[in-house]
N, CA, C and O atoms as a CHARMM CRD file, in Angstrom:
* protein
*
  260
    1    1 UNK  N    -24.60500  -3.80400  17.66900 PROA 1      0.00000
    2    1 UNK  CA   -25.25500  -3.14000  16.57400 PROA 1      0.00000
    3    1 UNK  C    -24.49300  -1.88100  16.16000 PROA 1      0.00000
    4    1 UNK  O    -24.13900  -1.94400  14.98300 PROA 1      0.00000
    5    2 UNK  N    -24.11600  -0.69200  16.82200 PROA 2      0.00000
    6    2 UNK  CA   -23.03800  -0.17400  16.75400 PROA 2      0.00000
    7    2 UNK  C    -21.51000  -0.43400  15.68800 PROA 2      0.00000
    8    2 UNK  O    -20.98800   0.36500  14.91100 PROA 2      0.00000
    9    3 UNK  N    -21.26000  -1.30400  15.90000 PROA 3      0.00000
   10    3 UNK  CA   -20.17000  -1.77500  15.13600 PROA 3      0.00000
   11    3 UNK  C    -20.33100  -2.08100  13.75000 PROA 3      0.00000
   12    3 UNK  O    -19.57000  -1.79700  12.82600 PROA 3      0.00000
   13    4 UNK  N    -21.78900  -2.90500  13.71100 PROA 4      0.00000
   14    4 UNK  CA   -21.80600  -2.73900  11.95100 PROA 4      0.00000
   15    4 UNK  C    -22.56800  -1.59400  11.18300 PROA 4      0.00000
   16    4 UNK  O    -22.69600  -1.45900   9.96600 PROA 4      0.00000
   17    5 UNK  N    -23.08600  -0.73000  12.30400 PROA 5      0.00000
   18    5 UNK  CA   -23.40700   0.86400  11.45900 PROA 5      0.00000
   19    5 UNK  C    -22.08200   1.26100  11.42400 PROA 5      0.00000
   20    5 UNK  O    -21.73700   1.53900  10.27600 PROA 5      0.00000
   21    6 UNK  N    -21.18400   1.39700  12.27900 PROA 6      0.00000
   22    6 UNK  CA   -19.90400   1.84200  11.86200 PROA 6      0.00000
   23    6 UNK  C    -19.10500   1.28900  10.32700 PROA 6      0.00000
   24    6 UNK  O    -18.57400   1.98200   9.45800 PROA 6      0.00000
   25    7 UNK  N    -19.22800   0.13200  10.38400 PROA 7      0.00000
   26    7 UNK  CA   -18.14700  -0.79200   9.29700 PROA 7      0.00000
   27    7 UNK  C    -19.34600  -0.45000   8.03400 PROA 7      0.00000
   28    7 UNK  O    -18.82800  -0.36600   6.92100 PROA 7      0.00000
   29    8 UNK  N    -20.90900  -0.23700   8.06600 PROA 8      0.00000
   30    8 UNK  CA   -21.29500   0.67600   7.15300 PROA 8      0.00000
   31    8 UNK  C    -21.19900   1.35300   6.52700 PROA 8      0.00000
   32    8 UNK  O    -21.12800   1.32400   5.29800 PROA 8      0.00000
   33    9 UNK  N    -21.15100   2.73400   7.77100 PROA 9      0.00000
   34    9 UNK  CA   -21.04200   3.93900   7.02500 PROA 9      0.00000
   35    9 UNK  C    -19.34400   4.16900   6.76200 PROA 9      0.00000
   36    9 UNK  O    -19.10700   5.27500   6.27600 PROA 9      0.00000
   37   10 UNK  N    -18.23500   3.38300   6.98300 PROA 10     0.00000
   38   10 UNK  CA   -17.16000   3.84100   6.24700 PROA 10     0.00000
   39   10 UNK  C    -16.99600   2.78300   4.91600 PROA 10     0.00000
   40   10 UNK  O    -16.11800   2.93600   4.06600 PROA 10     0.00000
   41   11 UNK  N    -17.81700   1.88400   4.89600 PROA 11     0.00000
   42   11 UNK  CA   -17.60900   1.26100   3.63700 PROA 11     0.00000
   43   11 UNK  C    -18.38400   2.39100   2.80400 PROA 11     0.00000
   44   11 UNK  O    -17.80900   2.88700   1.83500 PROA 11     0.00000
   45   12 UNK  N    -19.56500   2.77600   3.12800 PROA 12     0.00000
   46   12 UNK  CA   -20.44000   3.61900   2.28500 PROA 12     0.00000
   47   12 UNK  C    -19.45800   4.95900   1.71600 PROA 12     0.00000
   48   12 UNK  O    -19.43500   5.45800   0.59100 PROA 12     0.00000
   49   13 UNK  N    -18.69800   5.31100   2.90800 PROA 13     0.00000
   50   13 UNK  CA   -17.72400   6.42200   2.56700 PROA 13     0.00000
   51   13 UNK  C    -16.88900   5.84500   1.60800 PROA 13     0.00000
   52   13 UNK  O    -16.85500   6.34000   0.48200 PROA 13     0.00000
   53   14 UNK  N    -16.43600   5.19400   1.79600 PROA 14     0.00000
   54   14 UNK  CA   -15.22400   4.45600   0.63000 PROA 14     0.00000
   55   14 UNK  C    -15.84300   4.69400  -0.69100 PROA 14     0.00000
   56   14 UNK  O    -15.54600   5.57700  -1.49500 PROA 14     0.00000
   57   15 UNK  N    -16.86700   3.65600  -0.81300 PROA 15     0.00000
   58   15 UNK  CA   -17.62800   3.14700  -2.36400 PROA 15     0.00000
   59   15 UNK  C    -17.96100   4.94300  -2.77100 PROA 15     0.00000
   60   15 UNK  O    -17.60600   5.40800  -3.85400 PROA 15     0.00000
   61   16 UNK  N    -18.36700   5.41300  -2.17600 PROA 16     0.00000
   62   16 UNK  CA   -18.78500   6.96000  -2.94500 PROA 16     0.00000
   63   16 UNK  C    -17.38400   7.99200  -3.21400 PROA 16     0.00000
   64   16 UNK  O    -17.39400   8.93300  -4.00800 PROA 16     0.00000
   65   17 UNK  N    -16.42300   7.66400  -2.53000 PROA 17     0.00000
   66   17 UNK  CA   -14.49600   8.20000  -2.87200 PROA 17     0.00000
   67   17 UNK  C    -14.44900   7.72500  -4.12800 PROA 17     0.00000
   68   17 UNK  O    -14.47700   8.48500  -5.09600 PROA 17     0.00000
   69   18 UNK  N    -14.34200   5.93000  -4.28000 PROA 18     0.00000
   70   18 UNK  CA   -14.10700   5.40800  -4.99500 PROA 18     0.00000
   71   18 UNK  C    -15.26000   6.00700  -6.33200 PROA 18     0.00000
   72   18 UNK  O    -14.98500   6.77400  -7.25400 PROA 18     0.00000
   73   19 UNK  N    -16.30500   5.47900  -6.08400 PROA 19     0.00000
   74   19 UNK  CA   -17.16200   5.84700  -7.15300 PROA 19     0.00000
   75   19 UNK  C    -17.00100   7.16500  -7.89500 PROA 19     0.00000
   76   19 UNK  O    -17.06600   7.31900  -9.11500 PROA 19     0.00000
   77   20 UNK  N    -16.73600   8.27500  -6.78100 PROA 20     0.00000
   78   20 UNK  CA   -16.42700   9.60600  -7.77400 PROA 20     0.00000
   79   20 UNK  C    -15.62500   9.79100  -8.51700 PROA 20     0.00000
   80   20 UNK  O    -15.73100  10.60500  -9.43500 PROA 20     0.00000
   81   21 UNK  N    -14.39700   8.91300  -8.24800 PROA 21     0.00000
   82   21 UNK  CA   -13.17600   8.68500  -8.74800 PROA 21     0.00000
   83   21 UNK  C    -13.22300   8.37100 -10.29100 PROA 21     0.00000
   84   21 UNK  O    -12.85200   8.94500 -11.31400 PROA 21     0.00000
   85   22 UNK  N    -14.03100   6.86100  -9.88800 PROA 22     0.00000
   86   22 UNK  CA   -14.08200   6.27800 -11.37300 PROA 22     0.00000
   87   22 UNK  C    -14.42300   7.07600 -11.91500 PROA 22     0.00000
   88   22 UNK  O    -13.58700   7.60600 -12.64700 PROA 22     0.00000
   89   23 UNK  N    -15.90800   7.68500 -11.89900 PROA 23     0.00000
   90   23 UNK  CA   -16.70900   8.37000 -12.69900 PROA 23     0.00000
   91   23 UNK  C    -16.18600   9.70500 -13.27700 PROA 23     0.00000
   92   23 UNK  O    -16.45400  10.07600 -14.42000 PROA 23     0.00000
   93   24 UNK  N    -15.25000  10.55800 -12.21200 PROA 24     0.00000
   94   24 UNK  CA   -14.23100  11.40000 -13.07600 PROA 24     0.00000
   95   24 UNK  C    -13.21600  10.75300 -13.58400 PROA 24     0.00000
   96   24 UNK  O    -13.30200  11.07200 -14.76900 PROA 24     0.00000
   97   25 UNK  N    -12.33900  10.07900 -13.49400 PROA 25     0.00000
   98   25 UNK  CA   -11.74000   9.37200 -14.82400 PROA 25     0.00000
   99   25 UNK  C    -12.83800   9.14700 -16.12200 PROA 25     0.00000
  100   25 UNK  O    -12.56200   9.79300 -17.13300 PROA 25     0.00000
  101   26 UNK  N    -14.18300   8.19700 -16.18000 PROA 26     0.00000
  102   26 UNK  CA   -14.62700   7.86800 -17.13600 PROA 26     0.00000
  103   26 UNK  C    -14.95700   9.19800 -18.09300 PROA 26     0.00000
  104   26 UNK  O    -15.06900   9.04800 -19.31000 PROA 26     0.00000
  105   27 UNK  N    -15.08800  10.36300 -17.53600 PROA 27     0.00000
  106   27 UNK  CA   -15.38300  11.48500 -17.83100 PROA 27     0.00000
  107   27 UNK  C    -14.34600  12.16300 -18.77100 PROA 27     0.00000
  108   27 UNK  O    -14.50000  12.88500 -19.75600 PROA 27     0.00000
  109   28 UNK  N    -12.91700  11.55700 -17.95800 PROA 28     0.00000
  110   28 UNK  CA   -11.98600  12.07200 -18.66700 PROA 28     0.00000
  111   28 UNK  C    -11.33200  13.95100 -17.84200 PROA 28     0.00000
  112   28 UNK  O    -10.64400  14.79400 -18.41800 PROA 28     0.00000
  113   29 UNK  N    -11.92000  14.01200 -16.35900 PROA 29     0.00000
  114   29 UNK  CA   -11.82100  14.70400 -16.02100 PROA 29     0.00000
  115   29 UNK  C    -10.47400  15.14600 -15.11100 PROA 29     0.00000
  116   29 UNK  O     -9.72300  16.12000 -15.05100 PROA 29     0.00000
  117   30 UNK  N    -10.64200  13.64700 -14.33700 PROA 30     0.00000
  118   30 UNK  CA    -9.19100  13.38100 -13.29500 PROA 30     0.00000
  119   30 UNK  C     -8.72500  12.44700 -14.34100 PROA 30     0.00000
  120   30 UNK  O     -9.44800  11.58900 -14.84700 PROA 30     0.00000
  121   31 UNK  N     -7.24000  12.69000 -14.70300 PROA 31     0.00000
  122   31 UNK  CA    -6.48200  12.11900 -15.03700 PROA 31     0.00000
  123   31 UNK  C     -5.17300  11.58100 -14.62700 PROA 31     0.00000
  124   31 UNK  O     -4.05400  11.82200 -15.07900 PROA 31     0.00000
  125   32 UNK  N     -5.52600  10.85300 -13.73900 PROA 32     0.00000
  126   32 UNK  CA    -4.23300  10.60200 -12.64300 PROA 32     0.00000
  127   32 UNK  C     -5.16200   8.33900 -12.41800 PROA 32     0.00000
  128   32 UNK  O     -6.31900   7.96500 -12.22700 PROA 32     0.00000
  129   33 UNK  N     -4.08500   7.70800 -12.56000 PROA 33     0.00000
  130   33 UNK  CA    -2.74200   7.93000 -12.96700 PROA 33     0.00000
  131   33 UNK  C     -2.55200   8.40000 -14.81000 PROA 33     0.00000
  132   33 UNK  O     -2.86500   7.58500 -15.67700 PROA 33     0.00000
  133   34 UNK  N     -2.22000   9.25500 -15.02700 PROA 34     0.00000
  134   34 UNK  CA    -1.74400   9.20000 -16.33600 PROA 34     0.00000
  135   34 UNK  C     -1.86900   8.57100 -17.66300 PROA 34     0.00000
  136   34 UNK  O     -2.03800   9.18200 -18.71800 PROA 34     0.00000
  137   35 UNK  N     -1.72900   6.74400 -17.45200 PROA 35     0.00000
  138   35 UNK  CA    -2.29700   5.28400 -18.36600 PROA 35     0.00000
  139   35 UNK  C     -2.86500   4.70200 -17.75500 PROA 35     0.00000
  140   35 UNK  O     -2.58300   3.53000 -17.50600 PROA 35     0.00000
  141   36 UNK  N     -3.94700   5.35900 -17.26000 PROA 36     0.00000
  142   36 UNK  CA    -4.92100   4.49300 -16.80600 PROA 36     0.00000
  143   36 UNK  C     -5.77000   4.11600 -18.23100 PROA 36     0.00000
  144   36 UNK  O     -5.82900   4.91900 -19.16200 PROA 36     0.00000
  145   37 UNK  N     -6.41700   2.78300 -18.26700 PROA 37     0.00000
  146   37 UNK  CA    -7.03000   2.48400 -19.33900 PROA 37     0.00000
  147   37 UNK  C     -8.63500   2.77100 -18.83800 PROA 37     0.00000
  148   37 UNK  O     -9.46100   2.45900 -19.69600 PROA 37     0.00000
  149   38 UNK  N     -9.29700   3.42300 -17.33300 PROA 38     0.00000
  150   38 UNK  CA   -10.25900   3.91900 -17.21300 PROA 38     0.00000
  151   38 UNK  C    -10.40200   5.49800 -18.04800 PROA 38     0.00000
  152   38 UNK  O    -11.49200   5.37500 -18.60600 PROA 38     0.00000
  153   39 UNK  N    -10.01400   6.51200 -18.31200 PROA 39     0.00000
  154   39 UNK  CA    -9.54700   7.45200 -18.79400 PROA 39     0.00000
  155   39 UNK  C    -10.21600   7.84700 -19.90900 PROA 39     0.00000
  156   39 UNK  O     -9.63900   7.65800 -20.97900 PROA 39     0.00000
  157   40 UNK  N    -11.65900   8.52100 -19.92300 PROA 40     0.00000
  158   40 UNK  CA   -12.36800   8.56900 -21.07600 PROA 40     0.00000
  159   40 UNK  C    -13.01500   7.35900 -21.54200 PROA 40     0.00000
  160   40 UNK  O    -12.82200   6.91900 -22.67600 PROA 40     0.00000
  161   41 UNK  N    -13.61600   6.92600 -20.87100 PROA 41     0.00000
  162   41 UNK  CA   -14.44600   4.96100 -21.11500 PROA 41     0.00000
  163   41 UNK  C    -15.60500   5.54000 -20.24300 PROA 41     0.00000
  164   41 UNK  O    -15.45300   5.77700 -19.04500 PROA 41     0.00000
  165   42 UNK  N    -16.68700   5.73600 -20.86800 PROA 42     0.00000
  166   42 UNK  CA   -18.04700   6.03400 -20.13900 PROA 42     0.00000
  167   42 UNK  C    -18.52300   4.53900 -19.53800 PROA 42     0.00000
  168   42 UNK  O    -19.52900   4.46700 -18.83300 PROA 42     0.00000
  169   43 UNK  N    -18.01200   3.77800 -19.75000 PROA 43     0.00000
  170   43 UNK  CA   -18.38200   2.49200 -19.00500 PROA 43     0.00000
  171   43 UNK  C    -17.68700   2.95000 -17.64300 PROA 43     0.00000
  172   43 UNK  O    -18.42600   2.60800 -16.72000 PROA 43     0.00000
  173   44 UNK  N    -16.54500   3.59600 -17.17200 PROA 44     0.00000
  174   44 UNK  CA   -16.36100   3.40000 -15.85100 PROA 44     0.00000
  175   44 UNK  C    -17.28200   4.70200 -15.10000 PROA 44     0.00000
  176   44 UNK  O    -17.65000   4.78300 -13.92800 PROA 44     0.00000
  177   45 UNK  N    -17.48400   5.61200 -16.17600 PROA 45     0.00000
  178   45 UNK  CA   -18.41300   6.61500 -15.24200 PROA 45     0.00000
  179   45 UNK  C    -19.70100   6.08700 -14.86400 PROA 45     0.00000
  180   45 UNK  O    -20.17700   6.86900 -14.04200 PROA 45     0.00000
  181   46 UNK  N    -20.52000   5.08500 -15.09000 PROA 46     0.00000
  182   46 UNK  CA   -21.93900   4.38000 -15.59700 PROA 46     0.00000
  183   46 UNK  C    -21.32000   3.61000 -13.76400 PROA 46     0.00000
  184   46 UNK  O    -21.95900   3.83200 -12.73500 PROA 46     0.00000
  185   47 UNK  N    -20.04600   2.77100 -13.79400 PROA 47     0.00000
  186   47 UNK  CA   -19.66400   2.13500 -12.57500 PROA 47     0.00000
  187   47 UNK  C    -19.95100   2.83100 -11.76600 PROA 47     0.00000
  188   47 UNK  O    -20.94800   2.73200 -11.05000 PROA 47     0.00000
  189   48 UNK  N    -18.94200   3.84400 -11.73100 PROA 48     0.00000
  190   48 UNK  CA   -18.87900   5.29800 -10.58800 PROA 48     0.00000
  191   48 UNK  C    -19.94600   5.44000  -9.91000 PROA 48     0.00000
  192   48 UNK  O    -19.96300   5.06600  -8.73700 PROA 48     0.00000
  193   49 UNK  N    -21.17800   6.06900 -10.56600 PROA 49     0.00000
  194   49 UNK  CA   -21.92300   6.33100 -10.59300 PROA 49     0.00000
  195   49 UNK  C    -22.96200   5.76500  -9.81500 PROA 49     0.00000
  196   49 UNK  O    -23.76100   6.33000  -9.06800 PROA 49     0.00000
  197   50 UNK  N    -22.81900   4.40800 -10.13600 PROA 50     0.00000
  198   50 UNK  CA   -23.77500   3.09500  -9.08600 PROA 50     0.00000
  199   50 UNK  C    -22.97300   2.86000  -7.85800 PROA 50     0.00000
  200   50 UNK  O    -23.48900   2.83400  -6.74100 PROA 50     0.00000
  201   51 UNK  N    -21.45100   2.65400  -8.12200 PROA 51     0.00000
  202   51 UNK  CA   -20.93000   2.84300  -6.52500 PROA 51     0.00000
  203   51 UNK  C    -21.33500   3.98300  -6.13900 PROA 51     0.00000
  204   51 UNK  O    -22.35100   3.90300  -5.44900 PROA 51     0.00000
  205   52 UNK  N    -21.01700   4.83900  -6.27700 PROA 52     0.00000
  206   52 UNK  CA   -21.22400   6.05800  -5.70300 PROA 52     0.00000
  207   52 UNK  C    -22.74400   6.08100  -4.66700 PROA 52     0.00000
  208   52 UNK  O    -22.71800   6.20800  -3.44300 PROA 52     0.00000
  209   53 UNK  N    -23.94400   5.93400  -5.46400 PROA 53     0.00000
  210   53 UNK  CA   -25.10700   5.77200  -4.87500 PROA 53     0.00000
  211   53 UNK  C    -25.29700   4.30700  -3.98000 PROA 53     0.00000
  212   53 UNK  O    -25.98100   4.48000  -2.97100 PROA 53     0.00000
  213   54 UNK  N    -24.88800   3.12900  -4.14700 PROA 54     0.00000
  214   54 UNK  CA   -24.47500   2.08100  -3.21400 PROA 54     0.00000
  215   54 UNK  C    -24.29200   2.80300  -2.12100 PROA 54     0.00000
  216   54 UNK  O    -25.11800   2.90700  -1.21500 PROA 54     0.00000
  217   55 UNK  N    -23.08700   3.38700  -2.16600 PROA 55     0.00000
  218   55 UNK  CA   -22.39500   4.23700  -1.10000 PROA 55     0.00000
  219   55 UNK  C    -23.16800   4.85700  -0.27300 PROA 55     0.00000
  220   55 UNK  O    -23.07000   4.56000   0.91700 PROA 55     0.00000
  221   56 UNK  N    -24.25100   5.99700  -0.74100 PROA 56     0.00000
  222   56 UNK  CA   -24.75700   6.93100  -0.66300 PROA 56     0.00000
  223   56 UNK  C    -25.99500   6.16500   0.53100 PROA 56     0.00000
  224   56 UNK  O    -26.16800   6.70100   1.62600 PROA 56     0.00000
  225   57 UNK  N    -26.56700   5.22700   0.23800 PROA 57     0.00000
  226   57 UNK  CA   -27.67000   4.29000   0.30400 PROA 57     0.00000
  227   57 UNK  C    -26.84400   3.30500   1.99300 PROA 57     0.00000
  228   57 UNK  O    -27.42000   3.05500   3.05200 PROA 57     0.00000
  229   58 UNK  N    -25.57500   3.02400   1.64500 PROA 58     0.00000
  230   58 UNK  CA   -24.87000   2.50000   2.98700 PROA 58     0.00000
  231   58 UNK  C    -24.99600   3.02600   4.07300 PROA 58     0.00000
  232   58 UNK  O    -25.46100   2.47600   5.07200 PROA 58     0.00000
  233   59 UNK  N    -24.51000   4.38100   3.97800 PROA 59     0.00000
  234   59 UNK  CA   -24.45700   5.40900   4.60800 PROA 59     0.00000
  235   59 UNK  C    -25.52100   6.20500   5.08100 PROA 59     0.00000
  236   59 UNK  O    -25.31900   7.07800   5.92400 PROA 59     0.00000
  237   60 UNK  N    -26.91700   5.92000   4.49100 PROA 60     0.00000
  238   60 UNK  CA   -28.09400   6.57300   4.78100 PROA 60     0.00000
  239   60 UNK  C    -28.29100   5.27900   5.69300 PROA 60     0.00000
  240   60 UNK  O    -28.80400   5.58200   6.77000 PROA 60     0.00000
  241   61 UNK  N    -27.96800   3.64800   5.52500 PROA 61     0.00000
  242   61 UNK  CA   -29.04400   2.76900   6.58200 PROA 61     0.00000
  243   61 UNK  C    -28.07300   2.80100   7.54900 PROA 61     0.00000
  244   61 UNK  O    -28.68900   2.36400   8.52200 PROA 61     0.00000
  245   62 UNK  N    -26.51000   3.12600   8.06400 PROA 62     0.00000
  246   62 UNK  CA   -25.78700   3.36700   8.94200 PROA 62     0.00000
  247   62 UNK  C    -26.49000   4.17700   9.88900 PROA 62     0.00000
  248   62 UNK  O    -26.70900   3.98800  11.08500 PROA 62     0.00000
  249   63 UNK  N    -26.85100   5.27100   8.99400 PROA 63     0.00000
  250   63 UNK  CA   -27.78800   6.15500   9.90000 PROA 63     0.00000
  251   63 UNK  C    -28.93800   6.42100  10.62300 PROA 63     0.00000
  252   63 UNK  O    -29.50900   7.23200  11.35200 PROA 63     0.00000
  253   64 UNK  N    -28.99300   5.50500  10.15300 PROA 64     0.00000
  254   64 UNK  CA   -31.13500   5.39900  10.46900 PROA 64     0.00000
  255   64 UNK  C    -31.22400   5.23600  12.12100 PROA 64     0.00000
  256   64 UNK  O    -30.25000   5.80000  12.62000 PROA 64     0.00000
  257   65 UNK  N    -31.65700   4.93700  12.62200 PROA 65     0.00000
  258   65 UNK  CA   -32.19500   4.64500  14.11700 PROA 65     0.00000
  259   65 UNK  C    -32.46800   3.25100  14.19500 PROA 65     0.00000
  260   65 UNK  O    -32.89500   2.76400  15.24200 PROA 65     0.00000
């Protein structure tokens, strides 16, 4: 049981990296890489956003008891 709260909570960590990511690109905030075609598209911040909380939600049942 151990092992898949672990493989949990670092997927949960990932999806909420990732998710912030998108969601500052969609924002238009991080602009790296450069041509990215995410880059000001509120559709990828709307993504972000739900990974992000996925994430958030992984990482809370990793934790639980």
């Amino acid at each position: 049981m151990g092992a898949a709260k672990g493989i949990l909570a670092v997927a949960g960590v990932v999806l909420v990296l990732v998710g912030a990511l998108w969601a500052l690109q969609g924002l238009d905030i991080v602009r790296w890489p450069a041509s990215s075609f995410m880059l000001g598209d509120t559709t990828w911040t709307r993504n972000g956003v739900v990974a992000a909380v996925v994430g958030a939600v992984l990482i809370w049942f990793a934790r639980r008891r």
